[in-house]
Structure formats: C-alpha cells, structure tokens
C-alpha positions as CSV (number, residue, x, y, z in Angstrom):
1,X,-8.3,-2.3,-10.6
2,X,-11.7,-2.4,-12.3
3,X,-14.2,-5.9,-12.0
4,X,-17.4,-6.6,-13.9
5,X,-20.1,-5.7,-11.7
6,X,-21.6,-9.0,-12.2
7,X,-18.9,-10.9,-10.6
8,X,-18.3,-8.6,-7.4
9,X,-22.7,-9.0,-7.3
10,X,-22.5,-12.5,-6.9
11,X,-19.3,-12.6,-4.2
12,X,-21.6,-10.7,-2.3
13,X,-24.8,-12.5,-2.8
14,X,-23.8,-15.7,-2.3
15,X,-22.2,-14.6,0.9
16,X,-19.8,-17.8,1.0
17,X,-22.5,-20.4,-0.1
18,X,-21.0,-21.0,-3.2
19,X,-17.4,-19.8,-2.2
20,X,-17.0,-21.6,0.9
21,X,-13.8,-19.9,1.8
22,X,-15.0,-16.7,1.6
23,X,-16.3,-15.2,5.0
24,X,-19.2,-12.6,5.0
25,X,-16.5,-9.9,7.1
26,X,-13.7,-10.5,4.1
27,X,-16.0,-10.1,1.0
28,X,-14.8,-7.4,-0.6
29,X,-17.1,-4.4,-1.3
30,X,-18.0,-2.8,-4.3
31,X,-19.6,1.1,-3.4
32,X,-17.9,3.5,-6.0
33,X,-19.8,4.3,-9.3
34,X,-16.5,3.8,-11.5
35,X,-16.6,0.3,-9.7
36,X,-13.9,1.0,-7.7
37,X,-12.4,-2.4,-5.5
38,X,-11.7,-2.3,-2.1
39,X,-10.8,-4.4,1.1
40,X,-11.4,-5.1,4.4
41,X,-8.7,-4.6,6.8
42,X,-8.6,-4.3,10.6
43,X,-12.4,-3.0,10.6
44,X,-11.7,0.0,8.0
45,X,-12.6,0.0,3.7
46,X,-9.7,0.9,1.6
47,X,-9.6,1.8,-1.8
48,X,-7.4,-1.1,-4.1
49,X,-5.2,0.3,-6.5
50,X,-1.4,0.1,-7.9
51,X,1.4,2.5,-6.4
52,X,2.1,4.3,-9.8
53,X,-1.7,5.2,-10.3
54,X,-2.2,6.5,-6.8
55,X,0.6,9.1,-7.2
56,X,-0.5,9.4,-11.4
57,X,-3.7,10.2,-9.9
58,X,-3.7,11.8,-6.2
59,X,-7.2,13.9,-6.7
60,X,-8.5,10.4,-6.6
61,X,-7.3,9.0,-3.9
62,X,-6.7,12.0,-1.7
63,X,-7.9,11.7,2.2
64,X,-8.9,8.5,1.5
65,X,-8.2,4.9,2.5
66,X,-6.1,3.0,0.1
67,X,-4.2,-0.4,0.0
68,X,-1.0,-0.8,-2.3
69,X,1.9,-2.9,-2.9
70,X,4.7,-0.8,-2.6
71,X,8.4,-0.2,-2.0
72,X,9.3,1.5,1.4
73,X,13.3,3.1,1.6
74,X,13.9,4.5,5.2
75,X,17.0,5.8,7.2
76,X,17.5,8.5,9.8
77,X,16.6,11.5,7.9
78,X,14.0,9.6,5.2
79,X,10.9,7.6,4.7
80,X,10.0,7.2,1.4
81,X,7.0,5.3,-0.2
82,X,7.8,4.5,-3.7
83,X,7.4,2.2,-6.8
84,X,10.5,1.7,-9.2
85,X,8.2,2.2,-12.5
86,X,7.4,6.2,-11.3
87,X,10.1,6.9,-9.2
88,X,11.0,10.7,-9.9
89,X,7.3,11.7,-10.3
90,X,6.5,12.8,-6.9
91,X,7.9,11.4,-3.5
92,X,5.5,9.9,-0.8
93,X,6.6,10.6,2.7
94,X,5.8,7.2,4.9
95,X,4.2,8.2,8.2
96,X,2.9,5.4,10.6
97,X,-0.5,6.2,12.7
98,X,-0.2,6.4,16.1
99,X,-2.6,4.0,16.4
100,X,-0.9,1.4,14.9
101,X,-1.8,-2.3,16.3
102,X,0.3,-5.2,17.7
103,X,0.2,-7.3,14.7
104,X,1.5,-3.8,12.2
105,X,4.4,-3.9,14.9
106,X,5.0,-7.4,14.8
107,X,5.2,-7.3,11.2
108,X,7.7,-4.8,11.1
109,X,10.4,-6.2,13.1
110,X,11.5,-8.5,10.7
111,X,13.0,-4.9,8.6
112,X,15.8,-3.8,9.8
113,X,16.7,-2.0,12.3
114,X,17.7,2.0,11.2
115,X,17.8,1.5,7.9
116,X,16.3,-0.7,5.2
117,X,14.6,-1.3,1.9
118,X,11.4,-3.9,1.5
119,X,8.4,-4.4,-0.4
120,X,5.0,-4.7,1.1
121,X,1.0,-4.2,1.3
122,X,0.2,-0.7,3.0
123,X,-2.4,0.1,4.1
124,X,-3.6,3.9,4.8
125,X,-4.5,7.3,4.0
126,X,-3.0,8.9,1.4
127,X,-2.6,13.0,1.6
128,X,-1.7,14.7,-1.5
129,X,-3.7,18.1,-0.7
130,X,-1.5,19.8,2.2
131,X,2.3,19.5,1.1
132,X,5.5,19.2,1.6
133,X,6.4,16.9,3.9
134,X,9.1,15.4,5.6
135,X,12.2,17.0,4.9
136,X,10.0,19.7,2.3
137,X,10.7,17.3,-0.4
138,X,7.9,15.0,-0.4
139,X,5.0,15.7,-2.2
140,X,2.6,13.3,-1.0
141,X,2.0,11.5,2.8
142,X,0.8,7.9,3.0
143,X,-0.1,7.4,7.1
144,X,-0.2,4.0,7.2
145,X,-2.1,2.0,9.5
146,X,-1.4,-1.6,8.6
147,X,1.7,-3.4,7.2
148,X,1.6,-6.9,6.0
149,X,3.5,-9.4,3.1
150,X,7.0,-7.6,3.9
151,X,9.9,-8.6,1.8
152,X,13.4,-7.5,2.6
153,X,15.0,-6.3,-0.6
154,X,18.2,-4.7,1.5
155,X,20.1,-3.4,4.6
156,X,20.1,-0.2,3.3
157,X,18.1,2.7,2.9
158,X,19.8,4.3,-0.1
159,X,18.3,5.9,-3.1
160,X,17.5,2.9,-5.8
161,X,19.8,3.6,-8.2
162,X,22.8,3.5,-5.6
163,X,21.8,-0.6,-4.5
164,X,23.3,-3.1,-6.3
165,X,21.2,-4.7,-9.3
166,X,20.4,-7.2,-7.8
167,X,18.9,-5.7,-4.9
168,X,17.2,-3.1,-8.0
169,X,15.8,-6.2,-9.3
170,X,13.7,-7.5,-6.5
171,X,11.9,-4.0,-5.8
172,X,8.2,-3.5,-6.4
173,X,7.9,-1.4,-10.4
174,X,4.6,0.0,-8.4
175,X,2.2,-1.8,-10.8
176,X,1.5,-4.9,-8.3
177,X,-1.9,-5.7,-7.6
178,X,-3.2,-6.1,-3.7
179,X,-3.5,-9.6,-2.9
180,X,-6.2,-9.6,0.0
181,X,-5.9,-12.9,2.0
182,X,-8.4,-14.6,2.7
183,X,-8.5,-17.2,5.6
C-alpha cells in the first residue's frame, strides 16, 4: 500500500497535535524509498502489504517484518498461511516464534482447538529464501510473532475448496488491507 509522502510527513510532524488520537509510539513510519507503509507492533516495524502481493512478490519482503490480513488453515499434519484470491501459487507454512507473548496466546484461544480455519492480522517474518517447509510442500515460512482481529470462518482445517460455501465465502481473497488500531 503506497501513501503520498505529504500526508505520512504531516502524521508525523504534527505528532498528535492536530490528530489528537494519534500517539507519538503508534504513528506509523514511512523509511523505504518506494514509500513503503509500515506499523508499529509490540516494539518491532513491519512492512504493510496485502497476502497475494507478499507471496507475488517474496524478493521483497523476504527476511523481513511484515503485517497482513490473511487466512490461516491448520490441523495435525498442516499450517498453512493463505489468501483465497492466490491460493495455488505457492504455500506459506505458519510457524509461531517462540517468543510469542501473553496477549498472541490469548488471542488465539478463541480458534479452535486441533483444527480450524480463521482470518486475521499476522504479524512476522516472512522467509521465502531457504525452502521447503513443513511437510516439503510449502514454499514460503511466515514466523509469526503477533496475532490479532481473529475471525472464525470454521471447525475445520480442510483444504478451501472442501468447506461448505458458505464457510468459502467468509475467507480473506488475500487483498485486505492492515487496519492498525489505534487507541
């Protein structure tokens, strides 16, 4: 997601003055060239962008921080990162950090329990360079450190096209934009 440069300058200039409900800690920062946007979460900078793009683009993004709305399938034997618009053009294996923190945890507990499907903002590094993973499958690895805005789409972990439709229609394309709140 691209913003005039102008309008991300004066975010940060006016540091809240004229935005009130904007905090100096949750500005968002502008530092890439190509004017890049990116979020502040848990202490770390990670690179906005849509589901489809990251895996359209992974030179991009690989090794670095990134925040997307995304679909996440998982089971005993999968964990699969994935966005309904590019399904079937590389699969992202879901790995959570070990240092995951209390609030990531929290947050997930409301999935279910071995198997599941929702929709969410991850957070994390995504890992396109040193493949497979998982099961040898996987092409990517998104190590996420941060889980927030889940939204059960189903019970099961099953491939997409095996849910019903009207579980189908409820899961992320992988074109959402990251909605950063803002408290």
């Amino acid at each position: 997601m691209k913003l005039p440069f102008l309008f991300v300058l004066i975010i940060v200039m006016t540091n809240g003055i004229i935005f009130p409900q904007v905090k100096a800690s949750e500005i968002v920062i502008l530092s890439d060239p190509e004017f890049d946007l990116y979020v502040r979460e848990q202490g770390n900078n990670y690179m906005v962008t849509q589901y489809c793009d990251l895996i359209q683009n992974p030179k991009k993004y690989d090794g670095k921080n990134v925040a997307v709305r995304a679909a996440y399938r998982y089971g005993i034997e999968w964990q699969e990162l994935f966005g309904m618009k590019c399904l079937g053009q590389g699969k992202t294996w879901l790995e959570f950090a070990s240092k995951n923190n209390e609030n990531t945890h929290r947050t997930l507990r409301k999935a279910p329990r071995d198997q599941g499907t929702f929709n969410a903002t991850f957070y994390g590094k995504f890992n396109s360079a040193d493949g497979p993973h998982g099961d040898g499958s996987y092409v990517f690895k998104f190590e996420v450190e941060s889980v927030k805005d889940i939204k059960i789409v189903s019970k099961n972990g099953w491939e997409p096209n095996r849910l019903s439709e009207k579980e189908r229609k409820k899961i992320y394309q992988g074109n959402e934009e990251v909605h950063h709140n803002r408290k």
